[in-house]
Structure formats: structure tokens, C-alpha cells
C-alpha positions in Angstrom: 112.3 105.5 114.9 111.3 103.5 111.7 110.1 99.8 112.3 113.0 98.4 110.1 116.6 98.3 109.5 118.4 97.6 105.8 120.0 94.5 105.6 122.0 92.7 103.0 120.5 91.2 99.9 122.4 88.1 100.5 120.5 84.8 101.1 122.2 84.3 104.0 121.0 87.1 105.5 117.6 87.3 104.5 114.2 84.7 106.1 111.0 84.7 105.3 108.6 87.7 105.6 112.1 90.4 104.6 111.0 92.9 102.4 112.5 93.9 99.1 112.2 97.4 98.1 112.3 99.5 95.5 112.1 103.8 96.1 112.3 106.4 93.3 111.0 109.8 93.5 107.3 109.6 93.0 106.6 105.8 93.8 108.0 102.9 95.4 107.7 98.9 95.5 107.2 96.6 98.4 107.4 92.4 97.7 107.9 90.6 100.5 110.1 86.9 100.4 107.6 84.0 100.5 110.3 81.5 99.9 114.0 82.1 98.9 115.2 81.0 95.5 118.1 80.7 94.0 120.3 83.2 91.5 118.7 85.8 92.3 114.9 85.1 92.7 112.8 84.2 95.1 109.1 83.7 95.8 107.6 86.8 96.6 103.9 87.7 97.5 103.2 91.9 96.3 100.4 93.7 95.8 100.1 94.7 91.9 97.1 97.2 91.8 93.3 97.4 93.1 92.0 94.6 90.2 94.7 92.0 90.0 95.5 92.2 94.1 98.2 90.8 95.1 100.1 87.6 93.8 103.0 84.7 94.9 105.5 85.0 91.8 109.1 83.6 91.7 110.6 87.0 90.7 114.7 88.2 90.7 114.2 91.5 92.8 116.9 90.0 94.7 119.3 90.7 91.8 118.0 93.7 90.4 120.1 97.1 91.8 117.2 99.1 92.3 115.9 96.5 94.8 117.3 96.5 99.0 116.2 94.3 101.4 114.7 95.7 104.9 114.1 93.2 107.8 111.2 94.4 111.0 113.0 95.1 114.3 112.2 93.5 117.0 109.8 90.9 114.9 110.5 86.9 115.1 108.9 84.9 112.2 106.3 81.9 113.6 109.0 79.1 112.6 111.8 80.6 114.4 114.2 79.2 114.9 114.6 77.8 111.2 115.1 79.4 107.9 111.3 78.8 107.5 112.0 78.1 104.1 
């Protein structure tokens, strides 16, 4: 069984360390949520390629439709039980 189940985009039901992602047919998109914004962004840390690495940008993934947001099963984030935010 995969490691992860979709959950809603909503901020509610997103913490810290969700993943956003983004799937088309011949690549894909991972940013996970640093620190959840507002409106749609959020602080995210991705990886952008092999020179720039990766980065902490306040990005709206959140509100782009492309975007869906996966959580880890059976993973509890290191400042359960707040929002660690």
C-alpha cells in the first residue's frame, strides 16, 4: 500500500510537513508546507533542480488546481499535538 493518503487542501486540514502535489504525464512536483499562510499560500520548502537545490518560498500551490495535498500515514509531526505552525 502507498505511504500516504489525499487529503483536503483546506487549512484546516492540512499541518506542517503535508505535501502539495502536482502530477502530469511526464513529470510531477512535490513542495512540502513549512508554515501555512493565508489565501492560498503557504511557506513551502521544494527542491528546484541539481544547482539552485532546494528553497523556503511563500508560494499559492495551495490555490492553484493542479496542486492536491497528501498527508504520511501513520506519521506524527515532532510538535504534536499543535498546529506546529
Amino acid at each position: 500500500s502507498y505511504p500516504f493518503r489525499s487529503i483536503s487542501k483546506s487549512y484546516s486540514a492540512t499541518a506542517f510537513m503535508d505535501a502539495l502535489v502536482e502530477r502530469h504525464s511526464t513529470w510531477g512536483h512535490v513542495a512540502l508546507i513549512h508554515q501555512e499562510g493565508s489565501s492560498g499560500s503557504d511557506y513551502i520548502v521544494h527542491a528546484r533542480n541539481n544547482t539552485m537545490g532546494t528553497e523556503l518560498r511563500y508560494l499559492p500551490y495551495r490555490s492553484d488546481a493542479d496542486y492536491r495535498a497528501v498527508a504520511r500515514k501513520n506519521w506524527t509531526a515532532e510538535c504534536y499535538p499543535s498546529r506546529c505552525g
